[in-house]
C-alpha positions as CSV (number, residue, x, y, z in Angstrom):
1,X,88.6,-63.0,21.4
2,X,87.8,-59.5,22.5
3,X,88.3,-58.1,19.0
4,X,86.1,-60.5,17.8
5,X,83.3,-59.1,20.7
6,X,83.7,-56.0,19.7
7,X,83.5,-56.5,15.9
8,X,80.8,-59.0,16.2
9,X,78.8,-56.0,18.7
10,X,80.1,-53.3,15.9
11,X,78.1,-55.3,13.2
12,X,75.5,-55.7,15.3
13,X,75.1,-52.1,16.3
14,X,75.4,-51.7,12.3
15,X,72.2,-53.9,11.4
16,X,70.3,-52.9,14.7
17,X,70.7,-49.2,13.1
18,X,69.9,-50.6,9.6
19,X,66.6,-52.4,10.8
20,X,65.5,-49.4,12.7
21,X,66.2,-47.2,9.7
22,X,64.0,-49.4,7.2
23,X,61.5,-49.4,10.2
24,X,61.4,-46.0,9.6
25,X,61.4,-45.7,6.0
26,X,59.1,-48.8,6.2
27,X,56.9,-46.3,8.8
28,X,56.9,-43.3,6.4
29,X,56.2,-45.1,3.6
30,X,53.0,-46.2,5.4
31,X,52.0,-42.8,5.7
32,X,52.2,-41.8,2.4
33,X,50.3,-44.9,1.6
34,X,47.4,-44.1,3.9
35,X,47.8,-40.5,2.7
36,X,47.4,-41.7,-0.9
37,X,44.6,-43.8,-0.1
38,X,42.4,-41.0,1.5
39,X,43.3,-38.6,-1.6
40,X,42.1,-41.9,-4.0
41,X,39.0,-41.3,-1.6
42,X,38.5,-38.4,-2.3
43,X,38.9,-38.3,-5.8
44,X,36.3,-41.3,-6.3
45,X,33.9,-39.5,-4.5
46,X,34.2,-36.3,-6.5
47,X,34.1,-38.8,-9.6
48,X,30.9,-40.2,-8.4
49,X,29.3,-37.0,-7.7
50,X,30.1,-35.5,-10.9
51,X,28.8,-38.7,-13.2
52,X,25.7,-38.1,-10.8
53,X,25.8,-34.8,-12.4
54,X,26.6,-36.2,-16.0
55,X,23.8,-38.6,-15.7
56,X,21.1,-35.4,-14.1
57,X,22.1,-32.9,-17.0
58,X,21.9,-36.4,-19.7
59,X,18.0,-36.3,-18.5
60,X,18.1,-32.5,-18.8
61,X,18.8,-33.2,-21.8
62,X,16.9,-35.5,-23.2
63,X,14.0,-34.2,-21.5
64,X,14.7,-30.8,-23.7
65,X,14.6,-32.8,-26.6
66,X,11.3,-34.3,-25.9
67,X,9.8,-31.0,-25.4
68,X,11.5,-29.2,-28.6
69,X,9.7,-31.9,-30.5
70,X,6.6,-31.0,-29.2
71,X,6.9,-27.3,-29.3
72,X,8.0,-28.2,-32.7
73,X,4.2,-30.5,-33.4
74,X,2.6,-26.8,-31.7
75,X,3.8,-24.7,-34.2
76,X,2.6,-26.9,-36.9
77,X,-0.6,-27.3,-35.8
78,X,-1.1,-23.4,-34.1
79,X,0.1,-20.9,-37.1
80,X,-0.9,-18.0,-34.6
81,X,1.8,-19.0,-31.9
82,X,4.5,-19.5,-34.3
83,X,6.8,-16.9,-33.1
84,X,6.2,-17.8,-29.4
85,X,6.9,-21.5,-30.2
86,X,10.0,-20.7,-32.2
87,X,11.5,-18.2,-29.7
88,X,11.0,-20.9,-27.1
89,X,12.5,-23.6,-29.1
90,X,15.6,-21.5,-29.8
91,X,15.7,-20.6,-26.2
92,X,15.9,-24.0,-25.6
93,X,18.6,-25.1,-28.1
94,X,20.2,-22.5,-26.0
95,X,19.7,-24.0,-22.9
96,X,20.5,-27.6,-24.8
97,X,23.7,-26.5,-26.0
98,X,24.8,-25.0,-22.5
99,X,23.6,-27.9,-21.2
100,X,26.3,-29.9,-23.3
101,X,29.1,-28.1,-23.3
102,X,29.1,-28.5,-19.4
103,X,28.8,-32.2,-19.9
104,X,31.7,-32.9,-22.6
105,X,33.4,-30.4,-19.8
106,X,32.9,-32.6,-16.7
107,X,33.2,-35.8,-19.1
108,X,36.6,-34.4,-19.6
109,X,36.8,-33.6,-15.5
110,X,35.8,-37.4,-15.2
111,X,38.2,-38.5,-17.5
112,X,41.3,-36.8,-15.8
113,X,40.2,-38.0,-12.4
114,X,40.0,-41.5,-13.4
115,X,43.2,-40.9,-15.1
116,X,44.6,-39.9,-11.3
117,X,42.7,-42.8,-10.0
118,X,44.8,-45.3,-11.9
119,X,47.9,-43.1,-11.6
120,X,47.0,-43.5,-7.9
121,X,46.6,-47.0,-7.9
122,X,49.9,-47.5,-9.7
123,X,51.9,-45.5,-7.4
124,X,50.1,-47.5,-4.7
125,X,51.2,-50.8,-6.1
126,X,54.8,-49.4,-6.1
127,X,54.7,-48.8,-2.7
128,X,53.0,-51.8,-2.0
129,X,55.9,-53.6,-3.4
130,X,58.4,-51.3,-1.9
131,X,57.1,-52.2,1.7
132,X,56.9,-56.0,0.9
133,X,60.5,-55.9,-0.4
134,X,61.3,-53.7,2.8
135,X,59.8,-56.2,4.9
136,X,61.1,-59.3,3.1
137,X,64.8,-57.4,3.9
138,X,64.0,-56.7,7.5
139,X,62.8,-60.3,8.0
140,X,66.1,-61.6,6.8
141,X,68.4,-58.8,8.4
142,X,66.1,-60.5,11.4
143,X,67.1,-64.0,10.9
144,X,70.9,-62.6,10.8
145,X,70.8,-61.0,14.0
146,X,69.1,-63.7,15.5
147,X,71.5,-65.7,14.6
């Protein structure tokens, strides 16, 4: 009878360690979670801001358009200021073409952050799963103790 105390206590020293073990790994796991999160946080934030910027330097854009075209009428109409209209417009192709180059740059920036926002999410699901499988092993090392 005593052995059978004292292997029934040893088991049950065993999965009182292995619960508080998957507590902790269960705890830690939590942490990186949360940690995760704010990161995904972040990352949407700086995503926002820089389509904000997308969308200013779009306008910028366009609204250098409009104007070449009527610098363009100008210099039609006014023969006299044709070479101040023209150095103008190329100035502003200039500008234009600066202008897009930082966009197809930040479009690319966007890109690779929403890229880490689904990697983010995916490795958030993982561990989403990890801790429901953890806790779905817990509740059943649970019942057996109980019992």
């Amino acid at each position: 009878n005593q052995s059978v105390i004292a292997e029934h206590l040893a088991v049950r020293q065993q999965l009182e360690s292995v619960v508080l073990q998957h507590k902790h790994d269960l705890s830690s796991k939590d942490k990186a979670i949360c940690a995760q999160e704010a990161e995904l946080l972040l990352l949407q934030a700086e995503s926002t801001e820089q389509k904000k910027e997308i969308a200013s330097k779009a306008g910028l854009i366009a609204e250098l358009e409009r104007r070449q075209q009527e610098l363009r009428a100008e210099a039609d109409d006014v023969v006299s200021e044709l070479a101040l209209k023209d150095g103008r417009i190329d100035e502003l192709e200039s500008s234009q073409d600066q202008l897009e180059t930082q966009v197809a740059q930040q479009q690319a920036a966007v890109a690779t952050l929403d890229a880490t926002v689904l990697e983010l999410t995916s490795v958030r699901a993982q561990l989403e799963q990890a801790v429901a499988r953890y806790q779905g092993e817990n509740a059943s090392q649970a019942s057996v103790i109980a019992e």
